[in-house]
C-alpha positions in Angstrom: 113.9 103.0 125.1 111.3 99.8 125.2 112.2 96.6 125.8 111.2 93.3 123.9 108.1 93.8 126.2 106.7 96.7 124.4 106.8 94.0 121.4 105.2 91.2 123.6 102.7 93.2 124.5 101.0 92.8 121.5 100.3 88.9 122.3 96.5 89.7 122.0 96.7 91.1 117.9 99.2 88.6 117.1 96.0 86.1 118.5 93.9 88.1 116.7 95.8 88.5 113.4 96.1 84.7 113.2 92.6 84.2 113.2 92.5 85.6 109.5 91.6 83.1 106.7 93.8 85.0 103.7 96.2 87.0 102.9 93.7 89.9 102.3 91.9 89.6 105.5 94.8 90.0 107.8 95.9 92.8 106.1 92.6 94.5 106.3 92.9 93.5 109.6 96.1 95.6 110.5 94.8 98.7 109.0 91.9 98.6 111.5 94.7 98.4 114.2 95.3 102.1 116.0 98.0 103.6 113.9 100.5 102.9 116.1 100.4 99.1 117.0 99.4 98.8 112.8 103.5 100.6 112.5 104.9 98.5 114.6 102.9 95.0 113.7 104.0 96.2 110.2 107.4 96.8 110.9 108.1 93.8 113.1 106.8 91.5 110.0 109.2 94.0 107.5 111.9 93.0 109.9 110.9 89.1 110.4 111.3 89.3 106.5 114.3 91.5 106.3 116.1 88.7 108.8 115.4 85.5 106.9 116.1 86.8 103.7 119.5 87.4 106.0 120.0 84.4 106.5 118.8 82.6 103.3 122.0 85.0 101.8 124.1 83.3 104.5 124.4 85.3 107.4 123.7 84.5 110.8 120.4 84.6 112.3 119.7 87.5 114.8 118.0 86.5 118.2 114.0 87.7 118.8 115.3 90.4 121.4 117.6 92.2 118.3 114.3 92.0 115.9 112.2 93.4 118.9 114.5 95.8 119.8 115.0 96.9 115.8 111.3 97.3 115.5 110.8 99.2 118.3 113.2 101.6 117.5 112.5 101.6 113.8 108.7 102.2 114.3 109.2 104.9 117.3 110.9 106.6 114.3 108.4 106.3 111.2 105.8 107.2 113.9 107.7 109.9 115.3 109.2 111.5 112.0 105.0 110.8 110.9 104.1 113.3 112.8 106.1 116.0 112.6 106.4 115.8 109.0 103.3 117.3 107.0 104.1 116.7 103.3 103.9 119.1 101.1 101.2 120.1 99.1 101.6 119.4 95.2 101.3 122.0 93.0 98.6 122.2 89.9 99.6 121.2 86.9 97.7 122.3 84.0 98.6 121.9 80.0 99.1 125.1 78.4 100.0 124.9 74.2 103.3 125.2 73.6 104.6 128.4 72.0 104.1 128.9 68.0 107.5 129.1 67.6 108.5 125.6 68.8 107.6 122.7 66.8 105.4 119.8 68.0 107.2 116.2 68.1 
């Protein structure tokens, strides 16, 4: 398992994300990340979120090693669980008349 470092590693994009002048543009940003530091920038601010909404309920604020350590693992999962998982292909849904024995509504 990573440590916090794996999280401070990414001082260079968080430099870069703060750099963005809206909303939009740091998104956009993000998605032009590699896939992997995009998960886990993504899932760090998920859990930044998830942690003061916490502690706007009342509970106790966690420490910046817990949320590193949470995102870490959390996005070693999605990205882990992304590829191994292929999902499955919908099927084709076409309109056929319904049978002249049923009435139409």
């Amino acid at each position: 398992m990573q440590t916090n470092s794996g999280v401070g590693q990414l001082e260079h994009v968080r430099k870069s994300l703060l750099d963005a002048s809206s909303a939009k543009e740091f998104v956009k940003m993000v998605l032009k990340l590699d896939q992997q530091i995009a998960c886990t920038v993504s899932v760090l601010l998920w859990k930044m979120w998830d942690a003061r909404n916490k502690v706007n309920a009342g509970d106790p604020p966690l420490s910046t090693q817990i949320i590193c350590q949470i995102t870490l693992e959390v996005a070693g999962l999605v990205q882990k669980q992304g590829t191994t998982h292929k999902p499955a292909a919908m099927p084709k849904l076409k309109w056929s008349r319904p049978p002249h024995s049923e009435n139409k509504l």
